[in-house]
C-alpha positions in Angstrom: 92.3 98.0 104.7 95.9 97.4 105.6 98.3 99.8 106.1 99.5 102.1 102.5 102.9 102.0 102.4 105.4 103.5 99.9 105.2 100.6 97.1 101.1 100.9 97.3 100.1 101.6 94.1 97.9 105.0 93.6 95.7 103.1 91.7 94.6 100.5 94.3 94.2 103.0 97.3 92.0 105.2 94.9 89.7 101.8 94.2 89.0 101.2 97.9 89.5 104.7 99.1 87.9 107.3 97.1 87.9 110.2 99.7 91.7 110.0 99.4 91.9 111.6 96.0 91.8 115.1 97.7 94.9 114.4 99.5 96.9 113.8 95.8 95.5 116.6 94.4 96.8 118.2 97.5 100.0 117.4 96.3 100.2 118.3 92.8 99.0 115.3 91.5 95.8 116.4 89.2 95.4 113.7 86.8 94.5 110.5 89.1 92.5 109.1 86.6 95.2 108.8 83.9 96.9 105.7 83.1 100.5 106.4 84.4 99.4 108.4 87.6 97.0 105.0 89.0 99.9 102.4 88.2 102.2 104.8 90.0 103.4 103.9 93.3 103.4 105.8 96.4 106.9 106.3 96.6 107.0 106.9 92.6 104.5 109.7 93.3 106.5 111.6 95.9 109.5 111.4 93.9 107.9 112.9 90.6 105.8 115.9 92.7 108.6 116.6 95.4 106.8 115.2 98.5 108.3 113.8 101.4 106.9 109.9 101.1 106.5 109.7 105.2 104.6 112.9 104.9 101.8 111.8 102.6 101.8 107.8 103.9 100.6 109.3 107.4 98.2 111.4 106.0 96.7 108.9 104.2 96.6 106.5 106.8 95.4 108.6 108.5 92.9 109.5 106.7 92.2 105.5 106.6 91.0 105.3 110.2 
């Protein structure tokens, strides 16, 4: 998959990438399967929860590898 950057939508990364849902809920973000929290993007995420955006893009990438 290509890099996830900040205007990846949740929804997309949780399609192709399952085992990153652990990493959201790591964050705060416990309803992934909702409507709104899968069309959110990256960046959208962060801002809602209080994460730092560069934060959670490398640990999903990294978690990509």
């Amino acid at each position: 998959m290509a890099q996830i950057t900040k205007d990846t939508v949740i929804g997309d990364i949780l399609d192709i990438a399952p085992d990153t849902a652990p990493i959201f809920l790591s964050i705060g973000m416990h309803c992934l399967g909702c409507p709104s929290s899968r069309g959110e993007t990256v960046e959208q995420a962060c801002m809602v929860h209080g994460v730092d955006v560069d934060d959670l893009l490398e640990r999903l990438n990294a978690s990509m590898d």
